[in-house]
N, CA, C and O of each residue as an XYZ file, in Angstrom:
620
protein
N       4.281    -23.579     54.438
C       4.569    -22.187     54.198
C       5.583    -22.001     53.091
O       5.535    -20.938     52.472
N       6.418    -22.825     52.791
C       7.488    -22.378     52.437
C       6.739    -22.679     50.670
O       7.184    -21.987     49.754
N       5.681    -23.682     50.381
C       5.132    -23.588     48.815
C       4.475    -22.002     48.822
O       4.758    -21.284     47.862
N       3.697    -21.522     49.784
C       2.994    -19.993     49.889
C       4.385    -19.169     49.493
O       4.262    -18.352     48.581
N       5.553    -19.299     50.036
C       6.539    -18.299     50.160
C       7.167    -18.211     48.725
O       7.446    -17.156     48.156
N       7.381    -19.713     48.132
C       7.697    -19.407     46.573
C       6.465    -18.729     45.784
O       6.713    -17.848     44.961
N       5.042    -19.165     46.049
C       4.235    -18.440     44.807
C       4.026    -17.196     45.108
O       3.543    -16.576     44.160
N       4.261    -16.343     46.408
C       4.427    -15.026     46.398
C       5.745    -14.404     45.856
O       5.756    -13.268     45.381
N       6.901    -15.215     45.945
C       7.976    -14.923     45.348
C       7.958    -14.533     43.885
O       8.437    -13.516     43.382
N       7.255    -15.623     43.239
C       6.930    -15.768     41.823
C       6.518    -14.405     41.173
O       7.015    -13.621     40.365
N       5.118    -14.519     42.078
C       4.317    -13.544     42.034
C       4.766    -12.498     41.849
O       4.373    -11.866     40.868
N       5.900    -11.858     42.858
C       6.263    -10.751     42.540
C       7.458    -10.485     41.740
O       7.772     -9.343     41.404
N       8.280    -11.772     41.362
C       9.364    -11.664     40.113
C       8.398    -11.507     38.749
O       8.732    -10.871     37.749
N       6.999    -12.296     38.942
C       6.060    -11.700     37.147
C       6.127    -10.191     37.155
O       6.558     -9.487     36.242
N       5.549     -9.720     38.534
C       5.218     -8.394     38.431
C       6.136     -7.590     38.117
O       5.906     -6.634     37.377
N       7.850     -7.943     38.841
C       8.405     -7.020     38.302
C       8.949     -7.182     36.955
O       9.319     -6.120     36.455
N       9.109     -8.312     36.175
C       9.250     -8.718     34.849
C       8.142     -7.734     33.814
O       8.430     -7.056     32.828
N       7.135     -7.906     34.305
C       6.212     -7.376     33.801
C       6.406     -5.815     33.666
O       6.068     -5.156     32.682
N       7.091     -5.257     34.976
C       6.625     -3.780     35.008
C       8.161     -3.514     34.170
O       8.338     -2.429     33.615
N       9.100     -4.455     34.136
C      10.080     -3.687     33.070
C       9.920     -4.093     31.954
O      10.947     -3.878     31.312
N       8.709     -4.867     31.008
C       8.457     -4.747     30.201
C       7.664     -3.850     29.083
O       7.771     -3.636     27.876
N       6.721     -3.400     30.269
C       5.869     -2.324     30.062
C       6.890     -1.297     29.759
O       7.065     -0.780     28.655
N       7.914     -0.914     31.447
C       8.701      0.338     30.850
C       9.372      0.733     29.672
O       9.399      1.915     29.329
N      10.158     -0.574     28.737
C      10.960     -0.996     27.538
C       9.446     -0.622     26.986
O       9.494      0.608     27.002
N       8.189     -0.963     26.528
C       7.421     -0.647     25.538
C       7.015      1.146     25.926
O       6.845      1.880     24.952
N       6.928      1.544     26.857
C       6.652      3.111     26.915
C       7.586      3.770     26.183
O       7.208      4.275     25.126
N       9.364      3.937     26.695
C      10.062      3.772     26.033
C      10.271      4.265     24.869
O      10.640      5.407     24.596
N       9.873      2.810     23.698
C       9.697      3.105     22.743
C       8.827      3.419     22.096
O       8.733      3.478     20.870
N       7.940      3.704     23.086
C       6.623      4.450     22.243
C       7.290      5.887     22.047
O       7.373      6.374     20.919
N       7.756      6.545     23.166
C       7.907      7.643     23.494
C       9.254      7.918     22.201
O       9.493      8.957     21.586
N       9.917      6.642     22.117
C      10.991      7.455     20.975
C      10.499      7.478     19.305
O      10.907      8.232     18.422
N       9.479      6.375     19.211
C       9.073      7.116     17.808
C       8.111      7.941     17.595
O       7.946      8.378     16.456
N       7.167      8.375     18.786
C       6.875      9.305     18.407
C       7.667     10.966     18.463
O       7.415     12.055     17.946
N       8.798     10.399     19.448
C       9.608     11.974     18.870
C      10.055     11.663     17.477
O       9.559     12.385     16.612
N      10.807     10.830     17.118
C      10.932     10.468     15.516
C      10.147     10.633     14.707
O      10.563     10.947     13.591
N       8.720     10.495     14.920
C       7.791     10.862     13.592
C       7.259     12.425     13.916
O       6.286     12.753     13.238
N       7.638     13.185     14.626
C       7.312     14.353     15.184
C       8.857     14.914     14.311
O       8.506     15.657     13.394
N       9.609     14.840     14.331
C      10.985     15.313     13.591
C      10.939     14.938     12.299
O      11.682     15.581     11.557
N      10.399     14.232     11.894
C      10.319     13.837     10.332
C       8.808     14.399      9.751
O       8.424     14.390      8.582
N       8.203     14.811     10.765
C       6.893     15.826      9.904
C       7.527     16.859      9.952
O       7.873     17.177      8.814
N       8.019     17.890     11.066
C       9.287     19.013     11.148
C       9.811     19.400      9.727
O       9.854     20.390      8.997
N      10.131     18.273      9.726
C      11.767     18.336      8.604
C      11.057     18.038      7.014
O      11.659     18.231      5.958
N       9.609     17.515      7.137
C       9.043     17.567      5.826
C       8.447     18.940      5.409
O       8.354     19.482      4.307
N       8.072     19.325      6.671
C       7.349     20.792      6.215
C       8.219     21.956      6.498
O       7.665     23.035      6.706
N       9.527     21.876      6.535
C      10.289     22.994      6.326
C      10.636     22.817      5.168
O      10.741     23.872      4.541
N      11.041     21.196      4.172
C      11.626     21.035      2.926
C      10.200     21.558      2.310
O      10.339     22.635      1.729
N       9.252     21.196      2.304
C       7.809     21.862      1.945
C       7.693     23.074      1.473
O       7.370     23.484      0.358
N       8.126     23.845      2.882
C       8.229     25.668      2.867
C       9.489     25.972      1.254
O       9.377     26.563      0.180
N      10.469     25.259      1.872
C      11.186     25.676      0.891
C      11.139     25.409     -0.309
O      11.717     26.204     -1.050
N      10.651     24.562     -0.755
C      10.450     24.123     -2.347
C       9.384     24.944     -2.492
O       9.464     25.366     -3.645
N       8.122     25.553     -1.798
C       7.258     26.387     -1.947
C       7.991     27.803     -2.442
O       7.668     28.222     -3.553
N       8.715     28.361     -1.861
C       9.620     29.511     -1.905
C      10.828     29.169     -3.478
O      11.277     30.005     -4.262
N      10.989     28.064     -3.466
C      11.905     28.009     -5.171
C      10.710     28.317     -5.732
O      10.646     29.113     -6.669
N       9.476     27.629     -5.138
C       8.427     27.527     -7.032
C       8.150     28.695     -7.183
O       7.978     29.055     -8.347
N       7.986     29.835     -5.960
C       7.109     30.665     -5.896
C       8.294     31.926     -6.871
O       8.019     32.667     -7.815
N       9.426     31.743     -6.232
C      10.241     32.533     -6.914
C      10.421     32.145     -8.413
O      10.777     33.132     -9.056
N      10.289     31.032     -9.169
C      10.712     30.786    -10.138
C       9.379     31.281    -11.061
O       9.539     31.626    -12.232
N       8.110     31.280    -10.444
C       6.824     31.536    -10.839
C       6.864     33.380    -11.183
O       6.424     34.022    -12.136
N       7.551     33.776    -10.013
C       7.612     35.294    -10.033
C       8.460     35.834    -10.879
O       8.337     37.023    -11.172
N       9.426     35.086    -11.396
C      10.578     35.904    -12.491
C      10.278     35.774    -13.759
O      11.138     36.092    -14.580
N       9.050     35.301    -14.188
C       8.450     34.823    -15.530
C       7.033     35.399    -15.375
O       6.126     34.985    -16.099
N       6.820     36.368    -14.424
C       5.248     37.066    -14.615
C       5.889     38.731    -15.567
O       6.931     39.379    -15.468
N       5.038     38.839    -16.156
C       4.744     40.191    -17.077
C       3.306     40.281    -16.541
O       2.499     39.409    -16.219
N       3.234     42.098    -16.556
C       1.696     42.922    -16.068
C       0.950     42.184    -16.971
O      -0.149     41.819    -16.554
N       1.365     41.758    -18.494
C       0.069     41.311    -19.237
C      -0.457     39.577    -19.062
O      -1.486     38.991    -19.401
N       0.747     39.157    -18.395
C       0.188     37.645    -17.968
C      -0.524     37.483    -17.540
O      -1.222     38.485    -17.388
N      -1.053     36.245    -16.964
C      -1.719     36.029    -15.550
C      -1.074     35.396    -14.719
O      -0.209     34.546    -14.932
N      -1.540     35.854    -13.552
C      -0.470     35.359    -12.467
C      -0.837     34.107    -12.053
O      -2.033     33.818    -12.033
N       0.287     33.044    -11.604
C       0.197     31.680    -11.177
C       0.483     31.379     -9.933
O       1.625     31.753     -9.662
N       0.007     30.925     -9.154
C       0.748     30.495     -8.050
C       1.036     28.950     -7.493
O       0.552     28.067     -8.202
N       1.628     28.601     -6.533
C       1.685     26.750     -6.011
C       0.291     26.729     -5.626
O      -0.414     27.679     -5.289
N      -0.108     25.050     -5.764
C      -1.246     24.804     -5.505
C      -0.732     23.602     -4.104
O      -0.604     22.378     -4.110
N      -0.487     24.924     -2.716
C       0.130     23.649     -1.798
C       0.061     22.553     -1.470
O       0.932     21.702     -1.291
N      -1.378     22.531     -1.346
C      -2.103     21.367     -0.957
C      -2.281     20.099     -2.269
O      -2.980     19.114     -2.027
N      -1.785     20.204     -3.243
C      -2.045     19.439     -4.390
C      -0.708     19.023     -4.281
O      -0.774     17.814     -4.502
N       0.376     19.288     -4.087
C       1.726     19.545     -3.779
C       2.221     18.616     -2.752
O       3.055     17.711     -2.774
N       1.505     19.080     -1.905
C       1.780     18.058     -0.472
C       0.933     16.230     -1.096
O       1.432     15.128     -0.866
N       0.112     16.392     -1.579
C      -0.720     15.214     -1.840
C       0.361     14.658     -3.089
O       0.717     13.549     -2.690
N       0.937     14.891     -4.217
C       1.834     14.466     -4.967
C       2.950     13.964     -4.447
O       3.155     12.777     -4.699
N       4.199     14.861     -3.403
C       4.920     14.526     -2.975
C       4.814     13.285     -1.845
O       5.680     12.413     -1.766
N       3.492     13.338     -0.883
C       3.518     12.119     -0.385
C       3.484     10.698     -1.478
O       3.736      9.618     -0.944
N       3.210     10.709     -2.814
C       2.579      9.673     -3.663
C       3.996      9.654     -4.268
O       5.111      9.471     -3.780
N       3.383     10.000     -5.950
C       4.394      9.700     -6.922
C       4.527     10.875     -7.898
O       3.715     10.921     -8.823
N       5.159     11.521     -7.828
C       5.691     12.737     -8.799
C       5.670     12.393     -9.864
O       6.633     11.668    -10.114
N       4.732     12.622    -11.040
C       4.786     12.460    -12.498
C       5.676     13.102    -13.438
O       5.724     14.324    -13.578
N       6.375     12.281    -14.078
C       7.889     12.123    -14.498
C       7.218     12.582    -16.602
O       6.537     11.766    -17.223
N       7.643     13.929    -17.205
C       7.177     13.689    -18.331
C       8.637     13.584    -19.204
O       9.606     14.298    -18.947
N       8.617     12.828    -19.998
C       9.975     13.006    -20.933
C       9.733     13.960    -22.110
O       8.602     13.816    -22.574
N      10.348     14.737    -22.620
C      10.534     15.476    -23.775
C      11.917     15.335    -24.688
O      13.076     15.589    -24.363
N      11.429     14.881    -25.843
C      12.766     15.186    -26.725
C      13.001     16.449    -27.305
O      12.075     17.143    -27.723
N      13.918     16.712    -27.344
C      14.542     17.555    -27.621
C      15.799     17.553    -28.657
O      16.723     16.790    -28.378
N      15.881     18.190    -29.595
C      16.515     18.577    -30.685
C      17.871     19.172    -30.794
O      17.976     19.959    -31.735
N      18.551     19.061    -30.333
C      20.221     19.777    -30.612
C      20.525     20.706    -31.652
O      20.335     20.350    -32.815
N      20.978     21.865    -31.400
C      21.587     22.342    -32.434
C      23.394     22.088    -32.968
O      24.020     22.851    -33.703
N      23.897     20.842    -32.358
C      25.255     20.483    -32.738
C      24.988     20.000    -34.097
O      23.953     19.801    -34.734
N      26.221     19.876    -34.341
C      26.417     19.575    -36.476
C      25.717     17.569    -36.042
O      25.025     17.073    -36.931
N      25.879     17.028    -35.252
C      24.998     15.595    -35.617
C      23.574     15.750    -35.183
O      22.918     14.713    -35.274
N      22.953     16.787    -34.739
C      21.618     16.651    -34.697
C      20.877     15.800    -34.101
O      19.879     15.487    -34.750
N      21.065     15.021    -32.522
C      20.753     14.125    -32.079
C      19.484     14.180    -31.582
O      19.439     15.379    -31.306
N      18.640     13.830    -31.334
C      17.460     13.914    -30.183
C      17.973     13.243    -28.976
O      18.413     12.097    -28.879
N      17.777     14.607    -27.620
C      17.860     14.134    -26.218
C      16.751     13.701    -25.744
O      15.896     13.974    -26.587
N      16.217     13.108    -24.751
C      15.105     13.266    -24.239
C      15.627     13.968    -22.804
O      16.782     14.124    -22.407
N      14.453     14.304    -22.224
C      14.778     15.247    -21.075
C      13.347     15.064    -20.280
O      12.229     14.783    -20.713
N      13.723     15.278    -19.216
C      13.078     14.385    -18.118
C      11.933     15.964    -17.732
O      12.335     17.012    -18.238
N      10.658     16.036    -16.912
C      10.901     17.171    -16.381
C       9.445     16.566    -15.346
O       8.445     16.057    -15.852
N       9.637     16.771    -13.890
C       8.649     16.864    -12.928
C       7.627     18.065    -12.929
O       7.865     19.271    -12.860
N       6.115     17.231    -13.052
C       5.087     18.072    -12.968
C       4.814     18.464    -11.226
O       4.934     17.728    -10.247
N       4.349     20.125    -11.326
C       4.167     20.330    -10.137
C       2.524     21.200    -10.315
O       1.932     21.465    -11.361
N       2.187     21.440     -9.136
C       0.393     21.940     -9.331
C       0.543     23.449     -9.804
O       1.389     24.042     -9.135
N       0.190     23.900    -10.379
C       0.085     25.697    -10.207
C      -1.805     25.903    -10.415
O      -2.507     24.998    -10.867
N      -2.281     27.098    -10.031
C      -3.434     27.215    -10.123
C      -3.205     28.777    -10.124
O      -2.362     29.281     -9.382
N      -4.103     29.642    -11.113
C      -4.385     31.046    -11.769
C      -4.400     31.253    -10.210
O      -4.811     30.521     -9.309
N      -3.653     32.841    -10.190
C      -3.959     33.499     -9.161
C      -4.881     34.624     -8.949
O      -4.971     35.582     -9.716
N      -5.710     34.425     -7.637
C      -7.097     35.494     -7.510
C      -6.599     37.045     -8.466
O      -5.436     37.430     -8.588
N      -7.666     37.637     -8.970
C      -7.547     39.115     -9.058
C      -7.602     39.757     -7.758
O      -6.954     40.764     -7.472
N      -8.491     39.072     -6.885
C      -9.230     40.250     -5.761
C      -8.018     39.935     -4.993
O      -8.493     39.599     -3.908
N      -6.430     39.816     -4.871
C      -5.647     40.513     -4.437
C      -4.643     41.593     -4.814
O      -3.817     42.331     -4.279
N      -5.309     41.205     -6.414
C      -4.330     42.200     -7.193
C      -5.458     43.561     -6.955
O      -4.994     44.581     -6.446
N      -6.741     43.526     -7.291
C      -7.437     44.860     -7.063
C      -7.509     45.551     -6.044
O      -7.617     46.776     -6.100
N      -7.443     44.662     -4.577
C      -6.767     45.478     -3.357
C      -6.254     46.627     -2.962
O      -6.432     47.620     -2.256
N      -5.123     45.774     -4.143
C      -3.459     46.537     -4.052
C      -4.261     47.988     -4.926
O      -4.591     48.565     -3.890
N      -4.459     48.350     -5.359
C      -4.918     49.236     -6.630
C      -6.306     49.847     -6.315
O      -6.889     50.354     -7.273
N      -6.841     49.870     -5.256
C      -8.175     50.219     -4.742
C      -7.863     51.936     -4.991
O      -6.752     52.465     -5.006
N      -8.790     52.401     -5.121
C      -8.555     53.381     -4.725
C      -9.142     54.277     -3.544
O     -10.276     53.952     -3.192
N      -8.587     55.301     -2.903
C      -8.992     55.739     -1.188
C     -10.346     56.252     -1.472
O     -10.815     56.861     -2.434
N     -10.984     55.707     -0.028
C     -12.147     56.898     -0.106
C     -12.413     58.030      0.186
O     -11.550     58.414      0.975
N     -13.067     58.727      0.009
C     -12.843     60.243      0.546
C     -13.808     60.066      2.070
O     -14.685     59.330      2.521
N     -13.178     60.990      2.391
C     -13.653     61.204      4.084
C     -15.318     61.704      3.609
O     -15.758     62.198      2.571
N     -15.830     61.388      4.651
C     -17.476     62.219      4.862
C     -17.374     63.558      5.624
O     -17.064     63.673      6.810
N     -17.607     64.309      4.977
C     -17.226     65.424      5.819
C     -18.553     66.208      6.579
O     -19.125     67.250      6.259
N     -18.835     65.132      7.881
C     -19.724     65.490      8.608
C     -19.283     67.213      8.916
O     -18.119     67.608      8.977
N     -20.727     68.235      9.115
C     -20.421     69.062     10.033
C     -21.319     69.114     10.791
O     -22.507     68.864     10.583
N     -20.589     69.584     12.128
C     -20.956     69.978     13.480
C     -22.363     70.779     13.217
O     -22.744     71.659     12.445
N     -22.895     70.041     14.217
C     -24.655     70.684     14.339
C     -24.227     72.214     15.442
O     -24.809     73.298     15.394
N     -23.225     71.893     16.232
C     -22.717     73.154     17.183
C     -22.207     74.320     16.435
O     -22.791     75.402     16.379
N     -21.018     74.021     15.831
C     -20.094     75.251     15.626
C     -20.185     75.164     14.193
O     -19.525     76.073     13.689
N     -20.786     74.373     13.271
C     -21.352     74.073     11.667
C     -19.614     73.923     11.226
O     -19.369     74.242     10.062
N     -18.820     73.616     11.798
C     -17.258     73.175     11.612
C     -17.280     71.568     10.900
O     -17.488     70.561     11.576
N     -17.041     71.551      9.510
C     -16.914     69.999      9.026
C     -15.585     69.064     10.023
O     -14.648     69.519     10.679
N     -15.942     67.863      9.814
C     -14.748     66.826     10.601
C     -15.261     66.619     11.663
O     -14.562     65.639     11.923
N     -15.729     66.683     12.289
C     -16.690     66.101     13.463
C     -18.049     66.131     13.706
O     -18.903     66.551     12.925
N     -18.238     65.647     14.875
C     -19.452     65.566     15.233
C     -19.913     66.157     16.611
O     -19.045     66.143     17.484
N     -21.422     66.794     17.029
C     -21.327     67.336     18.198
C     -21.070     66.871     19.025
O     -20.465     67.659     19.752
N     -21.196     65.586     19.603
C     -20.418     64.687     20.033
C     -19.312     65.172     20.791
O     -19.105     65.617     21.920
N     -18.591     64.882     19.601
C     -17.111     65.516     20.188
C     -16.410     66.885     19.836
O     -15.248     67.044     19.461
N     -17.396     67.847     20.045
C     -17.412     69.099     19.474
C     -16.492     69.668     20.791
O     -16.820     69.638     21.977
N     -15.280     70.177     20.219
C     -14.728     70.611     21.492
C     -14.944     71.631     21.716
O     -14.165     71.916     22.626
N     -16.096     73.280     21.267
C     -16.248     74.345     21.577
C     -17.524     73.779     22.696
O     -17.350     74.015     23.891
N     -18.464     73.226     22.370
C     -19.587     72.561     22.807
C     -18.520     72.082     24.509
O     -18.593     72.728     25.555
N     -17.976     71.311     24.375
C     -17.268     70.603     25.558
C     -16.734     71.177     26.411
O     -16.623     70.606     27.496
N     -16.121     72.738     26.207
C     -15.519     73.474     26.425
C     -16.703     74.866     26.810
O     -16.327     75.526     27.778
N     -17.464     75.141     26.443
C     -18.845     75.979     26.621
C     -19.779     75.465     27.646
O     -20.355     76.318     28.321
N     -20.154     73.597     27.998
C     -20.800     73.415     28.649
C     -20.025     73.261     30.121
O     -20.674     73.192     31.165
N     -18.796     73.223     30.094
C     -18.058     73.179     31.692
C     -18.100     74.284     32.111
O     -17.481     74.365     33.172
N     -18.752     75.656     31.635
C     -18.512     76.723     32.262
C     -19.302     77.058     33.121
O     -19.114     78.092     33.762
């Protein structure tokens, strides 16, 4: 009995070895996925907001005779996960030595913005149909809801 009594012993020191190994891997399952759940969070609020600089910086440089531009988000999101294309420009000084700078500047997406929200805005109203009453020949309704009619037949 006493060889039976160690391999049940065993037995149940694997199991519980085992079951606090499992718990240590749940664990840390459970903490990176709150970690990668806070770091998508925190990408798409920096997202929102660099959306809101471009959008404003896009809006203080429109004139009625331009065309309007807007972020192209989704081209945006696909760049920033990658590699942001870096263009250099020189540039010319107007100091008395006349140096050339170069100057760095990050490309970002813009794409022409629809008309059919600008024509919306600018629609103009329609005019009412000015049904008249088959009852009282009164335009704006219908006999239907003719309230002399409604008012004539309860009597």
């Amino acid at each position: 009995m006493s060889r039976e009594s160690r391999i049940g012993r065993n037995a149940e020191e694997d199991i519980r070895k085992i079951s606090q190994a499992m718990d240590a891997l749940a664990k840390l399952i459970i903490e990176k996925r709150q970690d990668g759940t806070q770091l998508q969070l925190e990408y798409q609020h920096k997202l929102e907001r660099l959306n809101q600089v471009i959008e404003l910086i896009l809006g203080m440089r429109h004139n009625e005779s331009e065309t309007r531009y807007e972020l192209d988000a989704n081209h945006l999101d696909r760049l920033l996960r990658g590699n942001i294309e870096i263009v250099e420009k020189t540039v010319e000084t107007l100091s008395t030595n006349s140096q050339a700078q170069a100057e760095s500047y990050a490309l970002i997406p813009i794409v022409k913005k629809s008309h059919a929200s600008e024509t919306s805005i600018h629609r103009k109203k329609k005019k009412k149909n000015k049904i008249c009453c088959s009852f009282c020949n009164e335009p704006g309704h219908t006999r239907a809801k003719c309230e002399k009619k409604l008012l004539f037949s309860k009597e």
